[in-house]
N, C-alpha and C positions, 0 to 999 in steps of 0.2 A: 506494571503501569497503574498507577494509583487511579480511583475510581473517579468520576465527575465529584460527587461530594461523599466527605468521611460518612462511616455508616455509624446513626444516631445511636448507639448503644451505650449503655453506662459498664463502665471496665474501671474494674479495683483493682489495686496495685499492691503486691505484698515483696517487703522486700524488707533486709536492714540496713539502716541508716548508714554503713559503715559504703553500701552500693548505689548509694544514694544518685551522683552525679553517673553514673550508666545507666540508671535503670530511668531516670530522667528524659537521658539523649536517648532511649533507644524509646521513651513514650516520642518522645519529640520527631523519631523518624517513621514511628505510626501514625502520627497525626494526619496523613492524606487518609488512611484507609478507617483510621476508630477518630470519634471527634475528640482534640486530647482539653476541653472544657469539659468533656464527661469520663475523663480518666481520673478515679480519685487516689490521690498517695496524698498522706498523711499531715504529711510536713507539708503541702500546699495549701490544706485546709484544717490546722490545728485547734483543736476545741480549746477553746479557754476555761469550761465548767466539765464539771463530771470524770467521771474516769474514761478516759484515752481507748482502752480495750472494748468500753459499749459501744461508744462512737464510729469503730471500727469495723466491728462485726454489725453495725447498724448498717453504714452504709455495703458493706458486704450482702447484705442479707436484700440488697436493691438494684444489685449489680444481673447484667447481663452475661457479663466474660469476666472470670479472675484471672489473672497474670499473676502467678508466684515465683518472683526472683529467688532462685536457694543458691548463693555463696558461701565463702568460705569462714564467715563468719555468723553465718543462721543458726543463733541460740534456741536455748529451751522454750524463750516466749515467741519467736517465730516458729516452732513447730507447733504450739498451741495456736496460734493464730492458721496456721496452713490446716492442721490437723480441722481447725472448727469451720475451715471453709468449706473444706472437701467435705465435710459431712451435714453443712448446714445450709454451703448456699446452693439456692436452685437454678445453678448457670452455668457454663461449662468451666472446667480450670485448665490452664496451662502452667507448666511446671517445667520452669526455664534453668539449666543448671549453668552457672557462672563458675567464674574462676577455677576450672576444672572440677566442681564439688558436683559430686552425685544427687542428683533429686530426689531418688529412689532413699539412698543413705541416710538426707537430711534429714527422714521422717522419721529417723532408727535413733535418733539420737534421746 
């Protein structure tokens, strides 16, 4: 049963574009319990300046809860992106495995 109101925390979204519309609908079915105006994924809030990777680990680095999508398509720049959360941000991570893909494995890559 979802709570009276979502609980105000900022949650970062890491996932590839290829997972885009899952990881989407499944912010969309968090939104009673995380507020999903403070869930940040990428493609909702596109920098138009700078490089794409600061912006990311920016808002990373302000997050409360990380969510990392690892599918079957999680390249070498989503393991740098997962690898510099897990070691950079100060908030818990969750490491969600899609499409049958190993979460543990994804890191090995």
């Amino acid at each position: 049963m979802p709570t009276s109101k979502p609980l105000p925390i900022k949650t970062f979204v890491s996932h590839c574009v290829d997972d885009k519309a899952f990881v989407f609908e499944v912010c969309d079915l968090l939104a009673p319990y995380l507020e999903r105006a403070k869930m940040f994924c990428f493609e909702e809030h596109p920098s138009v300046t700078g490089d794409p990777r600061d912006r990311m680990m920016k808002e990373a680095s302000k997050a409360d809860l990380a969510l990392i999508f690892v599918g079957a398509r999680y390249d070498k720049w989503m393991c740098a992106e997962a690898g510099a959360l897990i070691a950079n941000a100060k908030c818990p991570k969750v490491m969600i495995a899609i499409d049958g893909t190993s979460s543990y494995g994804a890191l090995q890559k």
